[in-house]
N, C-alpha and C positions, 0 to 999 in steps of 0.2 A: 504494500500500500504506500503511497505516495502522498505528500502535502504539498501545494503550491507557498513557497515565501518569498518575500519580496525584502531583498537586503541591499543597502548601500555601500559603496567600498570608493576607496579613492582611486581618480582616476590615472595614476600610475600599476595600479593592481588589475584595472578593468584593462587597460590597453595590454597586461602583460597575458593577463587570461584570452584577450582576445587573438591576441598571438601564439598562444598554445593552443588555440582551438584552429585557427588557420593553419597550424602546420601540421595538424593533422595528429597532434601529441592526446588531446581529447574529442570525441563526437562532437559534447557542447558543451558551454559555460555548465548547466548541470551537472555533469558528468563530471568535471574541472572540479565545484566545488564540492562534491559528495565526496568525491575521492580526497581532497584536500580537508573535508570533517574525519574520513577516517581515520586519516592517517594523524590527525590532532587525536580524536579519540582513543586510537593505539598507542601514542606516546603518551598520552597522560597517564594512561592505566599501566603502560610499563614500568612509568617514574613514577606511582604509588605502590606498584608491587615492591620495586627495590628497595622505598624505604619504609614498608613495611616488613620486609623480607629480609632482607642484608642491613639498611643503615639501624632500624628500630634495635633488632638485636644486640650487632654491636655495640650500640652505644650502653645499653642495658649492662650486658658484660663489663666494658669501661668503668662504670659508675658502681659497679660489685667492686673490681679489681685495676683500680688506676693505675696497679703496677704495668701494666700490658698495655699503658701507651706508650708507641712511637714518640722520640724527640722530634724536635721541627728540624733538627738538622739530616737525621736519618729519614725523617721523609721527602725533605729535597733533595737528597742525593739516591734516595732510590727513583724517583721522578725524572731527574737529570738521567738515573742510567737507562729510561724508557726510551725517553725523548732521543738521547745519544744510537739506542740502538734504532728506532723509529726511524730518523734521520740518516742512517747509515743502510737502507735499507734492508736488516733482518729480520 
């Protein structure tokens, strides 16, 4: 089932939409923004699973046992050694 709405957008997003529709990237502005709700929809509920799923817990653990946090210097040098290897492409 379907609902007709009627939404505003600025007209640097309409021209951009209208351009993905001319190239043939979607059928039509509909299509455009359903697909652009779900994909909001899916990232929302994946950034509430994580921090209901990973960050909630850790922190929980933390606040038992604050011996188990990382320094701020060992967490930028393990960040540094991602980005280094990221950058290096491995």
């Amino acid at each position: 089932m379907s609902r007709t709405l009627t939404i505003t957008v600025p007209d640097s997003l309409a021209a951009e939409l209208d351009q993905r529709v001319a190239s043939g990237a979607y059928a039509s502005r509909s299509t455009a923004v359903v697909d652009g709700l779900r994909e909001l929809f899916s990232r929302e509920e994946a950034l509430d699973s994580w921090l209901r799923d990973e960050v909630g817990p850790a922190y929980d653990e933390l606040r038992e046992d604050p011996t188990r946090a990382l320094s701020p210097e060992t967490v930028r040098a393990h960040i540094a050694g991602i980005h280094a290897q990221s950058a290096s492409g491995a």
